[in-house]
Residue, then its C-alpha position, 0 to 999 in steps of 0.5 A: x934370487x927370489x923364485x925358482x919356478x919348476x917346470x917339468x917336461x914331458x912330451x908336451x911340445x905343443x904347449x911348451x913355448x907359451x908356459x916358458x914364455x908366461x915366466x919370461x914375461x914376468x913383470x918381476x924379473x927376480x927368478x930363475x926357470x929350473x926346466x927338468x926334461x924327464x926323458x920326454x921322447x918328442x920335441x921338447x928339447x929342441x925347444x929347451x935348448x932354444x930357450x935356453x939359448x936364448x935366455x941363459x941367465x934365467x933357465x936352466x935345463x936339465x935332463x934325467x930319464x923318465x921317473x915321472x912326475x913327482x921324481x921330476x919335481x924333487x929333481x927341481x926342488x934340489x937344483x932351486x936357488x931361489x926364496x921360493x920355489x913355484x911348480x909349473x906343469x909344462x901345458x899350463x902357464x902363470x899370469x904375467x903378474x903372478x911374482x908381482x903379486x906373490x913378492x907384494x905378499x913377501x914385501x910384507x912379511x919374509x917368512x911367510x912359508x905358503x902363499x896360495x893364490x887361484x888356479x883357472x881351468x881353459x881350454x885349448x882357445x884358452x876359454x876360461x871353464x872354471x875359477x878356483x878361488x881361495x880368497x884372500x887373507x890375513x897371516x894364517x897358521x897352517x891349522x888356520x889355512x885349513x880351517x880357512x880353505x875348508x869352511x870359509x872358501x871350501x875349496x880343496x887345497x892339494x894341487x901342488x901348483x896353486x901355492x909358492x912355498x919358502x923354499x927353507x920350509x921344505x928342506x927343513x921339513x924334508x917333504x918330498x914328493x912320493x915317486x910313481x904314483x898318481x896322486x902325488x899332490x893329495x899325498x903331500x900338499x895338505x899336509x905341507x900346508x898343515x904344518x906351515x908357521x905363517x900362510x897367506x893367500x891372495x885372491x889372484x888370478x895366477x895360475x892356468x890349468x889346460x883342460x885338453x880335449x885328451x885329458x877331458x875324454x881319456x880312457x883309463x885301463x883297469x889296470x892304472x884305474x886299479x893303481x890309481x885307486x890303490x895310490x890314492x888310498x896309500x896317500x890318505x893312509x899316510x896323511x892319517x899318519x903322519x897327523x896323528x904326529x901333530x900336536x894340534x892348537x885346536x881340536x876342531x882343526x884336526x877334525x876338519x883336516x880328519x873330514x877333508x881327506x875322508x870326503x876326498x876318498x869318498x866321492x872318488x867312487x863317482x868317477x872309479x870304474x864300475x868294476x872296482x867299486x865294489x872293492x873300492x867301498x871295501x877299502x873305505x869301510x875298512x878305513x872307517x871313513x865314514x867316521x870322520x865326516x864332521x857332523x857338527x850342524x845341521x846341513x853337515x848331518x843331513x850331507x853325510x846321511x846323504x852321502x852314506x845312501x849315495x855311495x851305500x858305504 
């Protein structure tokens, strides 16, 4: 089996037939559908079980009670079978050459541990709102791939599903998604890509990401914004550790991984409720982060000189 593509669900009824669809549709049919229903309380099962029915030798379906997100994820990764695993949230889809194109990149070298390829926002007509695009490359080393995505392509590189990872790379690894929290994706992906052998990306349209009118206009309460905040600044805590673990090839690669997390943070106080900010800017001040915002141009001096009047931290 080459791919085991992940798909946890949760009360997304409306949109689950057309992401189980876009995997079946594969024009490489060398995969398997790992379904995590994680104690979705509409529809969605029914729907499961028809797909399941209808194709038995490509999906699986498994139901566990709710544990959010990342839980579900790691109770796909451990059921995965496939070289590599793929993560598909249940309200997105993946174009129907995504595995052509992906095992193209594998026909050229197996171990690769990370291939990248780019995530497309659309909305609810599937209009597409924006592109990100990684660019393509050679065979990177994970320092390489940072390097890359921040000063070539400048592009953050956390989301979970823009990448297919060799699933070998993270067992070994043992990388698990953190339970209960947001952000989950910032707290890991950065550094799965950081300390991968071989990376590669393909400048392929793969992914789509559903910009509903809901997630576009939410409003969040104090209280999960104060979570939210809270997480976040518990992932960059992390991510800050467990760098200081790796024994860098090139010191500017460090400072460049050390910049991208401290910016991340940093231009979060655009969006924070007004009413934490303040806290917020107290936290940052105490993490110092402002320290490991490159200054080493002219256009990256004058941008931090900026950023520090803006977000007066």
């Amino acid at each position: 089996m080459k791919f085991s593509i992940i798909v946890p669900v949760y009360n997304v009824e409306k949109y689950l037939s057309k992401c189980l669809d876009s995997v079946i549709n594969q024009t490489n049919q060398d995969f398997e559908v790992i379904v995590v229903n994680d104690g979705s309380p509409d529809n969605s099962q029914k729907i499961i079980y028809e797909y399941v029915e209808k194709y038995p030798d490509k999906i699986k379906g498994f139901i566990k009670e709710n544990g959010g997100l990342s839980d579900a994820r790691n109770y796909g990764i451990a059921r995965a079978s496939g070289e590599y695993i793929i993560f598909l949230d249940s309200d997105d889809y993946i174009d129907e050459h995504l595995l052509e194109k992906l095992d193209e990149k594998i026909k050229e070298d197996s171990n690769l541990d990370i291939i990248g390829y780019n995530l497309v926002d659309v909305n609810e007509n599937l209009e597409i709102l924006n592109i990100t695009k990684k660019g393509k490359s050679n065979i990177l080393t994970g320092e390489e791939a940072m390097s890359f995505l921040v000063s070539e392509v400048k592009v953050c590189f956390d989301p979970a599903c823009g990448y297919a990872y060799r699933l070998n790379y993270w067992k070994d690894n043992k990388f698990e998604f953190k339970k209960g929290i947001y952000h989950e994706d910032f707290a890991l992906i950065p550094l799965i890509i950081l300390k991968a052998k071989k990376v590669c990306f393909t400048d392929f349209d793969g992914y789509f990401y559903l910009q509903t009118q809901n997630s576009i206009t939410r409003n969040t309460s104090i209280e999960k914004e104060k979570k939210s905040m809270k997480d976040h600044l518990c992932g960059y805590d992390f991510l800050v550790s467990e760098v200081e673990k790796i024994t860098f090839k090139d010191e500017y690669s460090k400072k460049l991984f050390m910049s991208y997390i401290s910016n991340a943070l940093i231009f979060r106080l655009e969006s924070i409720h007004d009413e934490l900010k303040q806290d917020y800017r107290k936290e940052l001040k105490k993490r110092n982060v402002m320290k490991y915002v490159m200054t080493d141009t002219l256009k990256r001096k004058i941008r931090k000189v900026l950023v520090k009047i803006k977000f007066k931290i």
